[in-house]
Backbone as JSON, one array per atom type, in Angstrom:
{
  "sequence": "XXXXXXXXXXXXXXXXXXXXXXXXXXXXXXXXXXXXXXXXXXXXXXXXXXXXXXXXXXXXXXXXXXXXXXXXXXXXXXXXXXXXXXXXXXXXXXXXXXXXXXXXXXXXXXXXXXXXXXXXXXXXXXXXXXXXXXXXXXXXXXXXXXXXXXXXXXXXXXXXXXXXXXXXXXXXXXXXXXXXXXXXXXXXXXXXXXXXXXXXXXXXXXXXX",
  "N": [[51.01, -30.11, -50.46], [51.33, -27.75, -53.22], [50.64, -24.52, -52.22], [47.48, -22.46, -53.61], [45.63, -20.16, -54.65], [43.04, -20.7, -55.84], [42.9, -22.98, -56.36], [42.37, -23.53, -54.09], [40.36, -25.47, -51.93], [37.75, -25.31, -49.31], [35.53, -26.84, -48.44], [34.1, -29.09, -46.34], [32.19, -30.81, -47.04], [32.5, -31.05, -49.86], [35.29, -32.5, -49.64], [34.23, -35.05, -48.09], [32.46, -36.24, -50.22], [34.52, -36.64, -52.06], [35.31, -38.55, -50.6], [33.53, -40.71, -50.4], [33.0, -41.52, -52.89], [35.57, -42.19, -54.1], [36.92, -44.44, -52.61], [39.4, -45.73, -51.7], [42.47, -45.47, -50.47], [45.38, -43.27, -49.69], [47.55, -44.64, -46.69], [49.58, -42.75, -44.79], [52.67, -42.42, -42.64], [54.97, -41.08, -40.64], [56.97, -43.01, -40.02], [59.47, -45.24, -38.78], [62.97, -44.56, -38.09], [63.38, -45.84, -40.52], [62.38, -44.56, -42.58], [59.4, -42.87, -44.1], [56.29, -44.25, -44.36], [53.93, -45.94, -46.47], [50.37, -46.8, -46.92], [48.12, -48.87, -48.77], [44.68, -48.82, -48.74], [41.32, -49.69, -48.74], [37.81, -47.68, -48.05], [36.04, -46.21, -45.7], [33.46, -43.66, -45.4], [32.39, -42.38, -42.08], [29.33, -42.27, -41.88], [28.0, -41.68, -39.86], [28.93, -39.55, -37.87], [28.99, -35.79, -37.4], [31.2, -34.38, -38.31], [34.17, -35.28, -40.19], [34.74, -37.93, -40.52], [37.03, -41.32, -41.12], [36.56, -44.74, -41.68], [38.41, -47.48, -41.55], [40.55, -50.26, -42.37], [43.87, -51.77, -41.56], [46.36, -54.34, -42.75], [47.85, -57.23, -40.7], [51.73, -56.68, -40.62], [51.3, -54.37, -40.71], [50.05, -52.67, -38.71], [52.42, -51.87, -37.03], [54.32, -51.26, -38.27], [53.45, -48.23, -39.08], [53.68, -47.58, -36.32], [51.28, -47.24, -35.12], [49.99, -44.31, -32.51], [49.71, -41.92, -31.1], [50.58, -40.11, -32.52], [49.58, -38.12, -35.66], [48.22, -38.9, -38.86], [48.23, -39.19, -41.9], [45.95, -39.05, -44.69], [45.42, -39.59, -48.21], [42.97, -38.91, -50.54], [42.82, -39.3, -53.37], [40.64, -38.26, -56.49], [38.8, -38.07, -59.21], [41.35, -37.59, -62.55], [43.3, -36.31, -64.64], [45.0, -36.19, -68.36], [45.77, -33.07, -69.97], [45.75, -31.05, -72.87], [47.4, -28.97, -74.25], [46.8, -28.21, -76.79], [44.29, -28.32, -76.81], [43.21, -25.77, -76.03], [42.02, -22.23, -76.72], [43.04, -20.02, -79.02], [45.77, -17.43, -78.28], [45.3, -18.26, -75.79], [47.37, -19.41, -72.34], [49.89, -22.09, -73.53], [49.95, -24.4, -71.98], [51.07, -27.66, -71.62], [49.2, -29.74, -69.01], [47.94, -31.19, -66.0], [44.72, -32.13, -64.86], [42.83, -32.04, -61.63], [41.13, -33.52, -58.66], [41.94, -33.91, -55.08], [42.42, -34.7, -52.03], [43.89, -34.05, -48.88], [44.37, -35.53, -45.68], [43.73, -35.13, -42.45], [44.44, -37.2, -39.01], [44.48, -38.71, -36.02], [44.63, -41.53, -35.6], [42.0, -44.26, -33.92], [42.7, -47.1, -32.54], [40.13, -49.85, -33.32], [37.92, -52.1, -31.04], [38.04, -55.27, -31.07], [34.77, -56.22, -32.39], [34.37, -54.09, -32.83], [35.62, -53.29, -35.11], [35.51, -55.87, -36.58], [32.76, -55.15, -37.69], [33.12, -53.0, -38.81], [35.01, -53.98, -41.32], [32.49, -55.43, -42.3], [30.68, -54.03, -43.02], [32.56, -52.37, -45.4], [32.55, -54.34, -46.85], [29.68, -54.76, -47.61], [29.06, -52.39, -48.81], [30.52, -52.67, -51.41], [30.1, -54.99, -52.5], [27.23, -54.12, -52.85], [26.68, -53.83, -55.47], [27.03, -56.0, -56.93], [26.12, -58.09, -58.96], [25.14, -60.94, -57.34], [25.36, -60.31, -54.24], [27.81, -60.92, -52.09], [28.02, -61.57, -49.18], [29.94, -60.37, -45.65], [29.62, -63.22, -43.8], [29.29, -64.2, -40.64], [30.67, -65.91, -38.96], [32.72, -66.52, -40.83], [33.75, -63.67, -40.91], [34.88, -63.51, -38.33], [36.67, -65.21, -38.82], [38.86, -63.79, -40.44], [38.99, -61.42, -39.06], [40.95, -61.31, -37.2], [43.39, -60.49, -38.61], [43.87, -58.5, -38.95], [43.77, -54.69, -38.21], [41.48, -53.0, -37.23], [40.49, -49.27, -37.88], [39.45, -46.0, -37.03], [39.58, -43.16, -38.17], [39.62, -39.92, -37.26], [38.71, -36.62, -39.06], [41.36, -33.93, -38.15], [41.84, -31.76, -39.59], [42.34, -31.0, -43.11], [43.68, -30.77, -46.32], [42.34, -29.35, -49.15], [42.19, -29.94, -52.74], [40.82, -28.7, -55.86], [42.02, -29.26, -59.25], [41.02, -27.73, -62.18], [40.87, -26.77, -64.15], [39.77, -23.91, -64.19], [41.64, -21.63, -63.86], [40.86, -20.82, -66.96], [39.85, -19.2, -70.1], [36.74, -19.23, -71.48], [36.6, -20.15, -73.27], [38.08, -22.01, -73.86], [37.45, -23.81, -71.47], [35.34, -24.54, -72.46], [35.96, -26.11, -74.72], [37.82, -27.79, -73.42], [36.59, -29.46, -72.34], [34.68, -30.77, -74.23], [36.44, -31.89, -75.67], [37.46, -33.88, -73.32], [34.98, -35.51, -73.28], [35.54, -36.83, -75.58], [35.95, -39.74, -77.6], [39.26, -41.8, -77.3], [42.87, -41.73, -76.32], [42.76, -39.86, -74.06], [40.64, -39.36, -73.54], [38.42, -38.79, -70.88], [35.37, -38.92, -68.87], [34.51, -38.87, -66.08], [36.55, -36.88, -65.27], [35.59, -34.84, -66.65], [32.88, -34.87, -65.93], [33.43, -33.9, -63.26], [34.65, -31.06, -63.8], [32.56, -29.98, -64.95], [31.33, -29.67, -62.8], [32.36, -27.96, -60.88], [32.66, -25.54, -62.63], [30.6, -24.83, -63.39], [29.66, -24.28, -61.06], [30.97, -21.69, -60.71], [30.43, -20.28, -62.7], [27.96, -19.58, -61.56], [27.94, -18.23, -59.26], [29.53, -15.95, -60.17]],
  "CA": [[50.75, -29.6, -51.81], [51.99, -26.38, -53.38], [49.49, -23.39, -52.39], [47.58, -21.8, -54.97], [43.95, -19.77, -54.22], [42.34, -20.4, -56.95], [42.46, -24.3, -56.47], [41.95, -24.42, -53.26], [38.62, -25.93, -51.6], [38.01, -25.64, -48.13], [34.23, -26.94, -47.92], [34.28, -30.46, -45.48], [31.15, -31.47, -48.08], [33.1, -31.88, -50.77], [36.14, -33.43, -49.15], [32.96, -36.01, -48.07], [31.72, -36.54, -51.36], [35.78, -37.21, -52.21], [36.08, -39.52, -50.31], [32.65, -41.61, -50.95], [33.11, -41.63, -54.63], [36.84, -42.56, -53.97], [37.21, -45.3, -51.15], [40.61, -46.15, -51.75], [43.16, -44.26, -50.09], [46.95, -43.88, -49.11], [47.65, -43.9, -45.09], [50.97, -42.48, -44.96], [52.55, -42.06, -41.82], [56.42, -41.06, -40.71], [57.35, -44.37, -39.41], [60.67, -44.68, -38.22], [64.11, -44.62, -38.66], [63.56, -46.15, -41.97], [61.16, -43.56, -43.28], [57.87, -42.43, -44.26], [55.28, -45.72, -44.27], [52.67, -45.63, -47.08], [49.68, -48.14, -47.26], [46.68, -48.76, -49.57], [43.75, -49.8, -48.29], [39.7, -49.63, -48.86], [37.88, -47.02, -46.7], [34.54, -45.49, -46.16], [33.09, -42.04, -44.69], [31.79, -42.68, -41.29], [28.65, -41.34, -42.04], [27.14, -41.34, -38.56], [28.74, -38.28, -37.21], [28.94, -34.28, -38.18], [32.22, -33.66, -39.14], [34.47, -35.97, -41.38], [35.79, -39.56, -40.15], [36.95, -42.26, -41.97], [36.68, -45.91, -41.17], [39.54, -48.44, -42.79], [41.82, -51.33, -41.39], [45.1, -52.51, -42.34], [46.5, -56.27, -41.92], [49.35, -57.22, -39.73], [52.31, -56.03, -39.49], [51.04, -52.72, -41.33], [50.18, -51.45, -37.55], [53.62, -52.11, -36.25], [55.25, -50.26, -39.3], [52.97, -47.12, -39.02], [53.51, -47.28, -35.1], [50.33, -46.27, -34.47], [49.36, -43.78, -31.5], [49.59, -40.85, -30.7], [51.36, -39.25, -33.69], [48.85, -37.95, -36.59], [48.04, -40.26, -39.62], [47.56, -38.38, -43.36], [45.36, -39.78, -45.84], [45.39, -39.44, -49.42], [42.05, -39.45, -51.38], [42.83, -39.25, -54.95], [39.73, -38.01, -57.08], [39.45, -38.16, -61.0], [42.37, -36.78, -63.3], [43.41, -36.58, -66.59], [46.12, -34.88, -68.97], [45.0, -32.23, -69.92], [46.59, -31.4, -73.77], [47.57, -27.18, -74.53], [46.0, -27.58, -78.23], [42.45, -27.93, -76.83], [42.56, -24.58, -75.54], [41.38, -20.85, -77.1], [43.91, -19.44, -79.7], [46.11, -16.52, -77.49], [45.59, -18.57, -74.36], [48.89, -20.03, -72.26], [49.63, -23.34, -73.86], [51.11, -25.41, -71.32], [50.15, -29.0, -71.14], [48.95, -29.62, -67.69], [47.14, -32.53, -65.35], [43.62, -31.83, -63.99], [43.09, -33.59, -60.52], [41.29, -33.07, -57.74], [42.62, -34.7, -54.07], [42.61, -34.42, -50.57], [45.26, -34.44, -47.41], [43.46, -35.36, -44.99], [44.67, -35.19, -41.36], [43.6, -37.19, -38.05], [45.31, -39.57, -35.08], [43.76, -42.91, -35.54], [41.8, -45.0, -33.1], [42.34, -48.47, -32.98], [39.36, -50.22, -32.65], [38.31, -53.43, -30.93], [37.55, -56.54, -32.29], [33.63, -56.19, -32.32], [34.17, -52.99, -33.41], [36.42, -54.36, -36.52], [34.06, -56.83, -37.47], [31.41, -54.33, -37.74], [33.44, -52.48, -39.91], [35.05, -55.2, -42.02], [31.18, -56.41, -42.98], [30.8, -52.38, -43.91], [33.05, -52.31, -46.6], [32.01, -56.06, -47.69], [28.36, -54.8, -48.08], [29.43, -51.4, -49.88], [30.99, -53.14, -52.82], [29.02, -55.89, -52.94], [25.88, -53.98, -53.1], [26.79, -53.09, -57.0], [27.25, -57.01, -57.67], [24.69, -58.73, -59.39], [24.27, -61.86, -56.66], [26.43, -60.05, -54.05], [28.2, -62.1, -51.27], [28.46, -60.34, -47.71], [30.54, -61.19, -44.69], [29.12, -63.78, -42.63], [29.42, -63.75, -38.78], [31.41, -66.84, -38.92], [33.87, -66.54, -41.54], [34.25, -62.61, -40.51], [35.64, -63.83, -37.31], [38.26, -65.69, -38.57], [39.45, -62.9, -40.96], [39.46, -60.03, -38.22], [42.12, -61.55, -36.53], [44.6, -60.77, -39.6], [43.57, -57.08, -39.67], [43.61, -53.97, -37.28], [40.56, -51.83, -37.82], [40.42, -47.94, -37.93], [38.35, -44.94, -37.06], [40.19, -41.43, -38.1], [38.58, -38.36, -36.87], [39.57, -35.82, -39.59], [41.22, -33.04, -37.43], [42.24, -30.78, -40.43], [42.47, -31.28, -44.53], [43.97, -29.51, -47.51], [41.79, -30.51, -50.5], [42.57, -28.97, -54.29], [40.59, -29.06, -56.72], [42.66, -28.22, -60.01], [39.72, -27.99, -62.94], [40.87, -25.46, -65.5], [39.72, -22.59, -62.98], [42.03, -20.4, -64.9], [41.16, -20.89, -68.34], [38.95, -18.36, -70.53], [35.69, -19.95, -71.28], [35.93, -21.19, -74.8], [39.34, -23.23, -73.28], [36.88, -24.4, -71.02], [34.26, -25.48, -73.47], [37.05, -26.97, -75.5], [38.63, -28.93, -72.64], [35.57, -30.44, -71.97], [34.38, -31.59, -75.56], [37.48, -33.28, -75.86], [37.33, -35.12, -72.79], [33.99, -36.32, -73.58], [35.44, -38.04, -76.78], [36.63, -41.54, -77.09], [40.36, -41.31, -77.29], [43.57, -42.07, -75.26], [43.0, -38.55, -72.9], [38.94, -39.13, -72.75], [37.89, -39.03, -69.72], [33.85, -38.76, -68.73], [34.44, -38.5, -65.11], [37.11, -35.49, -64.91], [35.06, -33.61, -67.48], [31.99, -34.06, -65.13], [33.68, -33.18, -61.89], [35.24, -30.33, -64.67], [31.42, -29.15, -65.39], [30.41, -29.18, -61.95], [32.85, -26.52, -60.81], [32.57, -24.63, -63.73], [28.94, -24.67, -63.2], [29.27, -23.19, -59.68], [32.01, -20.59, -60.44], [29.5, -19.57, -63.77], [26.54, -19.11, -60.6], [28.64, -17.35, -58.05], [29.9, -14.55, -61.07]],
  "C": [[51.13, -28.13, -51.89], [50.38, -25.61, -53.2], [48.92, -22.98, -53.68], [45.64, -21.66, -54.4], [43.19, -20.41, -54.82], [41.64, -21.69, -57.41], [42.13, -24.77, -55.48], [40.32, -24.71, -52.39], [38.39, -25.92, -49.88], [36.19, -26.2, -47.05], [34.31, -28.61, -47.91], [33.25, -31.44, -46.33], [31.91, -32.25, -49.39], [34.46, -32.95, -50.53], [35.22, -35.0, -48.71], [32.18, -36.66, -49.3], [32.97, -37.27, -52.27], [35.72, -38.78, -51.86], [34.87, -41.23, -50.49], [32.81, -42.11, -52.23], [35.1, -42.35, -55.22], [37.8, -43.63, -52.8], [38.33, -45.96, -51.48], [41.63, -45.46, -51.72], [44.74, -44.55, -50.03], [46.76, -43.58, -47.7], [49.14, -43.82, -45.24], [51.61, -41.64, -43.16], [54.69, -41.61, -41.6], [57.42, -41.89, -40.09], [58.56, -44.22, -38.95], [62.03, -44.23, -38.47], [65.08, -44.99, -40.6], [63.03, -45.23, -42.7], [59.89, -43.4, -43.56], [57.49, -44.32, -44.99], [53.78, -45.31, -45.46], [52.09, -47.08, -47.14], [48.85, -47.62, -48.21], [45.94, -49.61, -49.41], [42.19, -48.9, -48.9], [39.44, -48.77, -47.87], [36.75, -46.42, -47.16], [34.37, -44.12, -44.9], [32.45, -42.65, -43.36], [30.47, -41.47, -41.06], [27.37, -40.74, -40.87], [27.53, -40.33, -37.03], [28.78, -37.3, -38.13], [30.23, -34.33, -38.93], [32.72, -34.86, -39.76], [35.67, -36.93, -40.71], [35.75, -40.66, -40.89], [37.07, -44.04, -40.97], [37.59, -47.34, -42.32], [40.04, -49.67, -41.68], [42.97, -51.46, -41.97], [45.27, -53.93, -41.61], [47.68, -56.08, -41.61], [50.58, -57.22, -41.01], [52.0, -54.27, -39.61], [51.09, -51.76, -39.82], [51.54, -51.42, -37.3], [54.5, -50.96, -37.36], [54.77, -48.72, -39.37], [52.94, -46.44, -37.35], [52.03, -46.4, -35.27], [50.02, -45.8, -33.1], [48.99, -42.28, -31.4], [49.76, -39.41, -31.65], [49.37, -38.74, -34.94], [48.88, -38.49, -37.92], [47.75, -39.28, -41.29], [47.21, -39.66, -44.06], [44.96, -39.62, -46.64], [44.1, -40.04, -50.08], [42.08, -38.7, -52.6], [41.35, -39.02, -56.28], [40.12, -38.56, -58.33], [40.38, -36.76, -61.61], [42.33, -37.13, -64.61], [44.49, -35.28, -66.79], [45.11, -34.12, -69.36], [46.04, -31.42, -71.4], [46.65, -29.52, -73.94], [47.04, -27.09, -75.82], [44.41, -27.74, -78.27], [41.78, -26.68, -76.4], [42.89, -23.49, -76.99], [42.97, -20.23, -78.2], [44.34, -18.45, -78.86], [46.03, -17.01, -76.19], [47.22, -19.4, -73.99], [48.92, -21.38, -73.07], [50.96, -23.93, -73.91], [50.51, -26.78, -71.12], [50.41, -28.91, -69.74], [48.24, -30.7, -66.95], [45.99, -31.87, -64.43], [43.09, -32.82, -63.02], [42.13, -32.86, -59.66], [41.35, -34.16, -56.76], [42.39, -33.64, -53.25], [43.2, -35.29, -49.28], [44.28, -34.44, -46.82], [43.86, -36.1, -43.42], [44.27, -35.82, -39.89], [44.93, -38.37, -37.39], [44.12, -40.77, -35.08], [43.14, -44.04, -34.26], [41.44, -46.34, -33.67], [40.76, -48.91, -32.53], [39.05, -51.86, -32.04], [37.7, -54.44, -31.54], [36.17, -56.7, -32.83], [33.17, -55.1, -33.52], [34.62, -53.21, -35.17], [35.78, -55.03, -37.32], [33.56, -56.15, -38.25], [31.98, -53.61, -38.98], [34.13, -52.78, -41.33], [33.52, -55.42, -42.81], [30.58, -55.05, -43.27], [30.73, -52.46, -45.25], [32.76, -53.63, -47.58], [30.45, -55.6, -48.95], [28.64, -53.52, -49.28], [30.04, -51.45, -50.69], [30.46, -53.99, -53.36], [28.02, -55.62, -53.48], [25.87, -53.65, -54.98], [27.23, -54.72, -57.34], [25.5, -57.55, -58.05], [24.39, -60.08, -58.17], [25.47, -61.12, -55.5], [26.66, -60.91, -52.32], [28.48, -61.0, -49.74], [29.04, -61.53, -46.55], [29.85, -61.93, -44.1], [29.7, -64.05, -41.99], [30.71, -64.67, -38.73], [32.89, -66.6, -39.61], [35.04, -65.29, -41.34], [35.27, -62.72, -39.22], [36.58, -64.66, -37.68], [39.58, -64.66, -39.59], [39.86, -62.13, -40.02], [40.33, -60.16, -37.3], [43.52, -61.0, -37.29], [44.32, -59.02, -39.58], [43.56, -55.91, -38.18], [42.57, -52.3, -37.81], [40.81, -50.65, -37.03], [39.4, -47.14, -37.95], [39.72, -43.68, -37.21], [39.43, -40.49, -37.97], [39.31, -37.66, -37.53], [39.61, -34.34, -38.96], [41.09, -31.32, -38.85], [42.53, -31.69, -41.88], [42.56, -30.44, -45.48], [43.21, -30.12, -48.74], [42.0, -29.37, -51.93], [41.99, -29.45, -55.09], [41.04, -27.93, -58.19], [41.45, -28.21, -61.41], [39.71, -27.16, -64.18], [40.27, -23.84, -64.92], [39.84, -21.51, -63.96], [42.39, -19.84, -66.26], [40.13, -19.53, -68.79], [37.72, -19.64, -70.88], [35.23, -20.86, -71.74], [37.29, -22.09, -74.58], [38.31, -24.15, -72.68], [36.19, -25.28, -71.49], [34.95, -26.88, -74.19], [37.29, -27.87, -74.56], [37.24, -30.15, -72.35], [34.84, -31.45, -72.91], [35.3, -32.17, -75.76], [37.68, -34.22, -74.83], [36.29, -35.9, -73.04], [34.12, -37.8, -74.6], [36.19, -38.61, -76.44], [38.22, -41.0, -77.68], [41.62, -41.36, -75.94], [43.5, -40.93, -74.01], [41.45, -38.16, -72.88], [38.16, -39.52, -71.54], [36.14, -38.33, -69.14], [33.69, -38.17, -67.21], [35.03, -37.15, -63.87], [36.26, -34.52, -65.54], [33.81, -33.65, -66.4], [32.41, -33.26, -63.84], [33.88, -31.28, -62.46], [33.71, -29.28, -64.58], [30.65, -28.62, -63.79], [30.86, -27.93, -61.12], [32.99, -25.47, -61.46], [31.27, -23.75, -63.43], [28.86, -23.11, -61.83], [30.45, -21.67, -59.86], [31.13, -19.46, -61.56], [28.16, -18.53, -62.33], [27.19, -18.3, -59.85], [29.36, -15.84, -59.1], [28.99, -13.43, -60.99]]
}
């Protein structure tokens, strides 16, 4: 991503809070001769150590195309966005239309894991989508074992991550206000979930002044 101070984030909390609220990632790796390898898969925070690991799988031949080993693995967690329109802002301010996003690179060498281990994490992600169904259906032991044959589960230890959050940062205040009352409303560019992420950095940049 292009540098820029002003967007960038470098607290491992919120990259963690990214990636909970966003379990669907890219693994993108520089595969071979043919070129860069992107997947999309499901993926959750491994929330039983300190610093910031993710747990995912892909299904065959995905390992073989990402060679996995030794090399380092990026993974794309995509937050909420939205356009973002130049006539909702402040009379005299710039007015450039623009896209408010925030995302995070996020950098680690993947360990395969083994089949037990797989499972375990397979019937994870089962239960953490399920749990938001009304009768919800979870892996059982049985059936899990004949799936985890088709799949090669993942632990990434994140060594390093660039995360940006872009949020209107560098608007004046009543842009701000503005950008945010119009995402609220219904409308092809209303969005509820950029305007909160929108209020909650606002919030903290208002407290830290």
């Amino acid at each position: 991503m292009r540098p820029n101070r002003l967007y960038e984030c470098h607290d491992p909390e919120v990259v963690k809070e990214l990636i909970r609220t966003n379990p669907w990632g890219m693994l993108v790796s520089a595969g071979d001769e043919r070129g860069p390898v992107v997947s999309h898969y499901p993926l959750l925070l491994d929330e039983d150590v300190e610093g910031i690991a993710i747990l995912t799988h892909v299904g065959h031949p995905d390992e073989e195309l990402h060679d996995f080993g030794a090399k380092p693995l990026l993974i794309v967690i995509q937050g909420h966005h939205g356009y973002i329109s130049p006539s909702w802002y402040a009379p005299g301010s710039t007015r450039a239309p623009t896209w408010n996003f925030s995302v995070a690179h996020c950098y680690g060498v993947p360990e395969i894991l083994d089949r037990e281990q797989n499972l375990a994490t397979l019937a994870r992600l089962v239960e953490h989508f399920e749990r938001c169904v009304d009768e919800p259906l979870l892996l059982e032991p049985e059936y899990g074992a004949r799936l985890v044959g088709g799949t090669v589960g993942l632990r990434i230890p994140i060594e390093r991550f660039v995360c940006k959050l872009k949020l209107s940062q560098e608007k004046d205040q009543v842009s701000k206000r503005q950008v945010l009352a119009r995402l609220r409303e219904p409308g092809p560019y209303g969005n509820q979930e950029l305007a909160a992420d929108m209020e909650r950095v606002l919030r903290l940049d208002e407290t830290s002044a």
